[in-house]
C-alpha positions as CSV (number, residue, x, y, z in Angstrom):
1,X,32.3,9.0,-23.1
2,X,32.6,6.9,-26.2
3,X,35.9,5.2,-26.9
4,X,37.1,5.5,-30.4
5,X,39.9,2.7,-31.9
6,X,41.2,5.7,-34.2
7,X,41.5,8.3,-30.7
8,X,43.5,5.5,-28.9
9,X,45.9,5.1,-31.8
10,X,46.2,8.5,-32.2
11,X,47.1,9.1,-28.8
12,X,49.2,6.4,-28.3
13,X,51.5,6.6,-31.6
14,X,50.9,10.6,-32.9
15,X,54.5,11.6,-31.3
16,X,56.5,8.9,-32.9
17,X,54.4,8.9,-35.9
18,X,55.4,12.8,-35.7
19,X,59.1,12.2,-35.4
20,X,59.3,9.4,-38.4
21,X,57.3,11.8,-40.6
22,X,60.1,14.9,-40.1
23,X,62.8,12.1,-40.2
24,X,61.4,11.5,-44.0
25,X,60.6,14.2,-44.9
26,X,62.5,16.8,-43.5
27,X,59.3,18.6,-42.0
28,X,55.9,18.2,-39.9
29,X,53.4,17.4,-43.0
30,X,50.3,16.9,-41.1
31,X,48.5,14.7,-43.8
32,X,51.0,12.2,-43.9
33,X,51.0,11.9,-40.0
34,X,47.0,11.4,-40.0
35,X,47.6,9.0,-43.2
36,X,49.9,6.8,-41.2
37,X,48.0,6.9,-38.2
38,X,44.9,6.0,-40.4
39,X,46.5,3.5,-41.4
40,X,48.1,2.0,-38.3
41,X,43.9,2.4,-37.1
42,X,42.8,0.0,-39.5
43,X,45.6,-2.6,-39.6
44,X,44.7,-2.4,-35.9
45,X,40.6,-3.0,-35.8
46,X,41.5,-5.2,-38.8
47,X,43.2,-7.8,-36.5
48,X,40.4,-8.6,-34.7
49,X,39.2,-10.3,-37.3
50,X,38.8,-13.8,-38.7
51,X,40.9,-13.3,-41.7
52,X,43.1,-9.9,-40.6
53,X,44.9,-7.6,-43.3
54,X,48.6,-7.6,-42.4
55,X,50.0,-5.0,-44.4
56,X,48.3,-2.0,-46.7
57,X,50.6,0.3,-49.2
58,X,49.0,3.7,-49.9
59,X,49.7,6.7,-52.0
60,X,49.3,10.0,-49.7
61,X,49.6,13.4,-51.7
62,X,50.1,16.9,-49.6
63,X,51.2,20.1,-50.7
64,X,55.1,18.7,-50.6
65,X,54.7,16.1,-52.9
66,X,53.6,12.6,-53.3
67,X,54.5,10.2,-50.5
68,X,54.0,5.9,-50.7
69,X,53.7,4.2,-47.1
70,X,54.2,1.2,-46.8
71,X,52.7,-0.2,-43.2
72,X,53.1,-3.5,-41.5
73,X,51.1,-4.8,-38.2
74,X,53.8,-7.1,-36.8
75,X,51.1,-9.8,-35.3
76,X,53.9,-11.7,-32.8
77,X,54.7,-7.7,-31.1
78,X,54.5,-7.7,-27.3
79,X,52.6,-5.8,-26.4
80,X,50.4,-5.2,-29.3
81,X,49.8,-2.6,-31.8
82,X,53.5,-2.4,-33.4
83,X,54.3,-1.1,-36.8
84,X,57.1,-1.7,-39.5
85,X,56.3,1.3,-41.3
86,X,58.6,2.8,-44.6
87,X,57.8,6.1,-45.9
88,X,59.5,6.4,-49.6
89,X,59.1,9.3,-51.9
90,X,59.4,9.1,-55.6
91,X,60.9,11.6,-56.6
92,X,61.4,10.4,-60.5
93,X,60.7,7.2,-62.3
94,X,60.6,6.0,-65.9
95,X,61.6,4.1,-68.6
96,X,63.9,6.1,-71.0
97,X,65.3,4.5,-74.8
């Protein structure tokens, strides 16, 4: 059996990354789950490192729009593997004159 970083994360946080999706966004939008779990994933395996990445922002597009996470390893979390993550959702921006 091979063990898999990405399975264990998935495993571990796929509910409560479920919940804070549908909290957001009002529904289950299964891209933005597997974005955040990706994303939990590699802040995770990154901080084994010698120089870990704390913190990555990324753009996710599904079919209900356009979604920016924000995720945060918190590196003093007992026990390990704890997120600060904020889901926004831009709805309109610009610069009007």
């Amino acid at each position: 059996m091979n063990f898999s970083p990405f399975a264990d994360i998935r495993n571990r946080l796929h509910a409560q990354a479920l919940a804070l999706v549908e909290k957001a966004t009002g529904d289950v939008d299964e891209v933005l789950v597997d974005a955040l779990l990706e994303v939990c994933s590699f802040l995770e395996d990154s901080a084994q490192s010698v120089a870990p990445i704390v913190a990555v922002e990324r753009d996710v597009h599904s079919s209900t729009g356009v979604y920016h996470l924000t995720v945060r390893r918190l590196s003093t979390s007992v026990p390990v593997g704890k997120f600060q993550i904020i889901i926004t959702r831009e709805l309109a921006s610009g610069l009007i004159y």
